[in-house]
N, C-alpha and C positions, 0 to 999 in steps of 0.2 A: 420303552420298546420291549416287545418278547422276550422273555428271558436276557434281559440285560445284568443279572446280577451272573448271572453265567458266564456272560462276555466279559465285564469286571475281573470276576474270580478267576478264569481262564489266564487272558494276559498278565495280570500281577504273578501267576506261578508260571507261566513260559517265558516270562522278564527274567525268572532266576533261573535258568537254561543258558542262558547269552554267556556267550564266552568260552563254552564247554565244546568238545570235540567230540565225546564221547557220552551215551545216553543211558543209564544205569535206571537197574529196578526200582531201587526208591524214589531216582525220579520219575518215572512211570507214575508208580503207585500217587505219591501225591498229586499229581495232574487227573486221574482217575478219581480220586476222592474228591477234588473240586467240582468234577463234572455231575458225580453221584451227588454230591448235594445241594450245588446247584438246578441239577434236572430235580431233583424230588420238593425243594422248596419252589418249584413253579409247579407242580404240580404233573408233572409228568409220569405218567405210570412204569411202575416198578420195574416191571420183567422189561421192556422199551431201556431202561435204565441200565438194566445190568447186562442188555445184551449188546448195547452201546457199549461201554466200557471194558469190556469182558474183547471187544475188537476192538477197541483202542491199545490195550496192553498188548494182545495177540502183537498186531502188525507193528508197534512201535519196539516191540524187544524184540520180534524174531527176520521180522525182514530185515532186508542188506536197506541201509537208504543208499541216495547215489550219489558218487565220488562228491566230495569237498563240500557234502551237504552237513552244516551243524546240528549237534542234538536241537537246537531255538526250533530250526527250521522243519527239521525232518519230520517231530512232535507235531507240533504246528500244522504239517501237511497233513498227516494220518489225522488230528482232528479234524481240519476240515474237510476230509472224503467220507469220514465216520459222520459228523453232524450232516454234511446234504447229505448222505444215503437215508439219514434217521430223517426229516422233513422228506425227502420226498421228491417227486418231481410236480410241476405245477400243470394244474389241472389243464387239459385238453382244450381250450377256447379258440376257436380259429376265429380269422377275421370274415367272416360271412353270413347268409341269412340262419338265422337260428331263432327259438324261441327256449326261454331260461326260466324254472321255476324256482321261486326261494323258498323254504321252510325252514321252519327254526322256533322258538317258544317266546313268549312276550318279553319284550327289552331288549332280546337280542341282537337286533339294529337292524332289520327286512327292512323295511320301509324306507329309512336313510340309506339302504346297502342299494334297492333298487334303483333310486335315483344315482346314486355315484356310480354304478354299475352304468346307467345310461348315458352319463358326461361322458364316461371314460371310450365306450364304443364310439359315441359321436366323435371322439378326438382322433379315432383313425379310421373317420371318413363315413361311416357307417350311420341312417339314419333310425336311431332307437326311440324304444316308446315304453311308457310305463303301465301295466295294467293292473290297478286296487282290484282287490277281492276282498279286501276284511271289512267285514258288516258287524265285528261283533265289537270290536274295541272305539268306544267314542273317539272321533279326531281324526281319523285312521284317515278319512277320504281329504279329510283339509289337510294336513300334515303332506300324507302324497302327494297331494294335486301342486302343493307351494314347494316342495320340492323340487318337483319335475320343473316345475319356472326358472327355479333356479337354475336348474340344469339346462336350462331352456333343451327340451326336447318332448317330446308329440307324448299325450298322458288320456287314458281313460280308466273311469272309475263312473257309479252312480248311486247318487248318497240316498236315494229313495227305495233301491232296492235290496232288497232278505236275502237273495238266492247269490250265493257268491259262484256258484257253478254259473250261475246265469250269467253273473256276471263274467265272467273267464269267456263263455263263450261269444256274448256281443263285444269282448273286449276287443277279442282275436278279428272282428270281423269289423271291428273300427278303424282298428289299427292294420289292416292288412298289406296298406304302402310302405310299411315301417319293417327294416332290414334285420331288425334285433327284437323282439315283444318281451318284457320280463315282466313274469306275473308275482304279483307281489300276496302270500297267503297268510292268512288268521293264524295268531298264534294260543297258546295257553301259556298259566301259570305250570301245568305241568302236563306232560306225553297223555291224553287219555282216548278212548274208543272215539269218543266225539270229536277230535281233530282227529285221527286219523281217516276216519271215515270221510269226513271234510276236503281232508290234502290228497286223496286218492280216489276223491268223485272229480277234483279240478285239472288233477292229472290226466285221468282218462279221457277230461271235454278239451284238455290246452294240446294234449301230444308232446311235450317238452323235449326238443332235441337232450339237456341239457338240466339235474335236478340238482342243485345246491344249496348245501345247510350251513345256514348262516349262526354264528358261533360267538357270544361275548368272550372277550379276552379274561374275563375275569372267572371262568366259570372254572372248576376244577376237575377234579375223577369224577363226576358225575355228567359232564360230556360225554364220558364211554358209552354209557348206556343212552343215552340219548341218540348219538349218532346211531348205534346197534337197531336203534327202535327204529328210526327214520328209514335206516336201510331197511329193514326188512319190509315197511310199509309200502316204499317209493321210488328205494334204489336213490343212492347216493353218489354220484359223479364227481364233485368237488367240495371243500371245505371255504366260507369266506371268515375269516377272523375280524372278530371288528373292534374298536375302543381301543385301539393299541396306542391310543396317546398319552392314556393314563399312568398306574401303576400294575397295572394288572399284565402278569406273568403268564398267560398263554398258554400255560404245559398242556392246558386240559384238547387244546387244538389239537397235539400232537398224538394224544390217545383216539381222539374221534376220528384223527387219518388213518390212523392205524385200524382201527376196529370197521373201519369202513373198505377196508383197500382203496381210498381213495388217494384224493393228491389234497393241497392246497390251490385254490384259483386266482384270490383275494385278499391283501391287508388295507382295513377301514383303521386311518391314522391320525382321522381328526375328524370335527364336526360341518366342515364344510363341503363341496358336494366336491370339490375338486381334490378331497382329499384320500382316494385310492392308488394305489398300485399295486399293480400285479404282478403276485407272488412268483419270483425266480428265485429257485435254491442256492445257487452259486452267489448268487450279491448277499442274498441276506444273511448268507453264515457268513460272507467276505466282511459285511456290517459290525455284527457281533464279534468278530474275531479282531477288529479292530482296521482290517485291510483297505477297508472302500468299499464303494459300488459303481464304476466310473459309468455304468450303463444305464443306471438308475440317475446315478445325476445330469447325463449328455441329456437325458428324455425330458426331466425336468427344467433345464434350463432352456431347450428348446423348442418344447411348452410355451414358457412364462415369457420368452421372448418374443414370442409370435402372436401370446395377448396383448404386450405392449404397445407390440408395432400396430396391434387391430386397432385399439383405445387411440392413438397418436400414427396417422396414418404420415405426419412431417417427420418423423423422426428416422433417423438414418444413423443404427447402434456402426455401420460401418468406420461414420465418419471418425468416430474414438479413435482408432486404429491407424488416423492418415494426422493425431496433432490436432485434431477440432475439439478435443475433449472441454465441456465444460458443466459448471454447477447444473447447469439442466438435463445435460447426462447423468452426471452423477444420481441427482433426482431419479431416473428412469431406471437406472439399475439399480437402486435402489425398491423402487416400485417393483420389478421383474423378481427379488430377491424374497419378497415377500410373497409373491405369487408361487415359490416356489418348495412352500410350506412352511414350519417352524426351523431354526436355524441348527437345533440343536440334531434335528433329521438329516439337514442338511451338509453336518459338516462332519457326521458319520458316514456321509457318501464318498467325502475326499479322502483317499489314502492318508496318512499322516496325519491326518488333524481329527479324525474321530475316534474310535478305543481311547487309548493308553490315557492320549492327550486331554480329552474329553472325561479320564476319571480324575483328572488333577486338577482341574478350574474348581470352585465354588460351586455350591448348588444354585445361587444367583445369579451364576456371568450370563446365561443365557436371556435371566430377563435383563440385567443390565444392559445387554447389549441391545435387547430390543428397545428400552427406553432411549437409550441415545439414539438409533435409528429415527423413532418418532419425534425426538427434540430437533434431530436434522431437517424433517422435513418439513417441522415450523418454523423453523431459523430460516429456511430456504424460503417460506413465503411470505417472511417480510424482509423480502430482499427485494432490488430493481432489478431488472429485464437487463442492464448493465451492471451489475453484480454479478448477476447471472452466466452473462456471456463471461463476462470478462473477468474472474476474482482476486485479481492482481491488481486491482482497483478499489480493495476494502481495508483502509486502514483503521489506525487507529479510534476514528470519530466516527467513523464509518460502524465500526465492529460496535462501538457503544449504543448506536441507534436501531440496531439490529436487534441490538438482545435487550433493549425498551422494548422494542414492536413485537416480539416473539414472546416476552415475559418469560428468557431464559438464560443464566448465567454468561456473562461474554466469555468465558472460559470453555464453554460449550461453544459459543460462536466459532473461537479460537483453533478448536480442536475439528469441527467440520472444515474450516480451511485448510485445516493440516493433511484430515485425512483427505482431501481432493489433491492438494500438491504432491504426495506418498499415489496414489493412482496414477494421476500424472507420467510422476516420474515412471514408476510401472512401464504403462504404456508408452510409452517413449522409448523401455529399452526392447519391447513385445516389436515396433516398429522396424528395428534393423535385425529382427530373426528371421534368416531362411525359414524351409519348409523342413530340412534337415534338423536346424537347431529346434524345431518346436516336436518335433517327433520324440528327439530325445527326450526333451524335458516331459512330454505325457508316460515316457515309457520309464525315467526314473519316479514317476509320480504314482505309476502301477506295479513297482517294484518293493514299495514303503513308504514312499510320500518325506524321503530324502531331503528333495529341494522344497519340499514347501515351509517347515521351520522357520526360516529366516522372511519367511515376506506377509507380515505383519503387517503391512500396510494393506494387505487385498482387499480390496474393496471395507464393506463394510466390519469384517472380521476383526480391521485392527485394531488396536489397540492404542 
């Protein structure tokens, strides 16, 4: 994730805060010096750097914090008002008809960015369409066009023709029933007269409510001038970040907002088309900072529930909740879990269990964990439709012909019974919660994520 080594080095030195009443210069100083070299080894520009920091010190030695507030906490607060003022606000994208240009230079992910861009509108309701312009990079129009399938949403492009203005123009007028058009444009290996001239003949024939530069995570200070270029060619509206799945530190995003007065609109967080969301300042320093994102995760599971339910129109997630829980539910959320991108994204969204927690596992628990998830859901299908219903009905002979037919250790069999009985039980004590008791429990879960330590058994998480 973006500057994840920031978020790391962050909480380990406001870890050593705990305890304290009172918030002293040197502790200042050293929380400043983590963020200085943290923001400079992702590549974040200097002067952005020291005029972060330079308010971080200000307002955490000279303001009052407020009664009964700890140095952990007060620190803590003053960075997270200093880091979202330093991103920014997220770019302007209403819900309604618009048309979207991308630019951006070769590999920087247009073409994937376009198609995710048009899932992401379809998902609140909006009908989008994709429209190829680039004639010069081989692939460009197959690539879009299997895309947009993926995305299932409305796509024009035509791989016979030179004139990419031409194209921009019969695009617009292909797609004209379509509520969102995003024009996808040619890139280079580097800014030169000939794209420019290119991206501001497609501009003047599209009209784009809406011009944004799309932006490898990986790219560093030489982003500055790149966005600089783009602005001055096209004007610059919003930033899309993309590749953030990788290793790639992001700073250089944070120089191109800056150097653009723009915002952020977009984080591209993996290679599938479903895997965008939109850049909110408040969760993503909440992420980094180790707090959560409870808004990011509600949308996601809300999401990945509502494709379940599309895929499996018998399925009733209700009934869990009423004692009908069984291995075929489990399966489903299961299924929903994985819809809901990688786990390691995901359980930076839960208060309490991403930061801190998340720099003390292994570099491997996340794929561990994924491998047992998939050993579950081979175990699960060589199980019977009465296994299934019922798994209080898989003993010992049982569990051994299971993990023959799955070709995976009974001890794995073993441990998917366990973890459904640990849900189970869960859910059984979820059943006798008022509306009062379950408020609390979301409002200590948005407070630090308190009560979630001990339930080990959540779903697939546990252990």
């Amino acid at each position: 994730m973006v500057l994840d080594d920031l978020g790391s080095s962050l909480r380990n030195t406001l870890n050593d805060l705990r305890g304290k009443s009172r918030i002293s210069e040197e502790d200042v100083e050293d929380v400043v010096k983590d963020i200085q070299r943290s923001l400079l080894q992702a590549d974040v520009d200097v002067d952005l750097v020291m005029e972060l920091t330079d308010n971080i010190k200000t307002r955490a030695l000279e303001e009052e914090p407020p009664a009964g507030t700890t140095a952990h906490d007060w620190v803590l607060r003053v960075v997270y008002d200093e880091l979202v003022d330093l991103v920014g606000e997220s770019t302007d994208l209403p819900l309604e008809s618009q048309t979207v240009l991308l630019a951006g230079l070769y590999g920087s992910g247009k073409t994937t960015t376009a198609a995710k861009m048009a899932w992401w509108f379809s998902k609140k309701g909006l009908r989008p369409a994709v429209i190829q312009t680039d004639t010069d990079r081989p692939g460009a129009y197959d690539q879009a066009k299997e895309m947009a399938e993926r995305a299932e949403v409305d796509f024009y492009g035509d791989p016979d023709a030179n004139d990419p203005v031409e194209i921009a123009r019969d695009g617009l007028a292909a797609t004209e029933d379509a509520d969102v058009r995003i024009v996808d444009t040619a890139g280079r290996d580097a800014l030169n007269e000939e794209l420019i001239d290119q991206i501001e003949e497609i501009e003047s024939a599209a009209a784009p409510d809406r011009n944004l530069l799309v932006l490898d995570a990986a790219m560093g200070q030489s982003a500055k001038d790149q966005a600089q270029e783009f602005e001055e060619s096209i004007g610059v509206d919003g930033v899309v970040v993309t590749k953030l799945d990788g290793t790639a530190k992001g700073g250089g995003a944070l120089a191109a907002v800056n150097e653009t007065g723009s915002s952020i609109a977009f984080l591209g967080t993996g290679e599938t088309v479903q895997d965008i969301e939109r850049f909110e300042p408040s969760g993503f320093i909440s992420r980094l900072l180790g707090m959560g994102d409870l808004e990011q995760l509600t949308e996601r599971v809300e999401r990945a529930m509502a494709e379940t339910e599309e895929e499996d129109e018998e399925w009733e997630p209700e009934d869990m909740m009423k004692g009908d829980f069984t291995l075929k539910d489990m399966r489903k959320q299961m299924q929903t879990m994985n819809k809901m991108g990688p786990l390691d994204q995901v359980m930076d969204m839960i208060p309490g269990m991403g930061g801190g927690l998340m720099d003390q596992l292994p570099d491997d628990a996340m794929d561990v964990t994924k491998e047992r998830l998939r050993d579950f859901e081979v175990i699960m299908d060589s199980m019977t439709d009465e296994e299934l219903e019922n798994p209080r009905v898989v003993g010992k002979s049982r569990v051994e012909r299971i993990a023959r037919g799955s070709g995976r250790p009974e001890e794995r069999v073993r441990e998917l019974l366990e973890q459904y009985n640990a849900m189970n039980r869960m859910l059984q004590q979820f059943q006798g919660m008022g509306d009062g008791d379950m408020e609390r429990m979301m409002k200590k879960m948005q407070e630090g994520g308190g009560g979630m330590g001990g339930m080990g058994g959540m779903g697939p998480f546990g252990d």
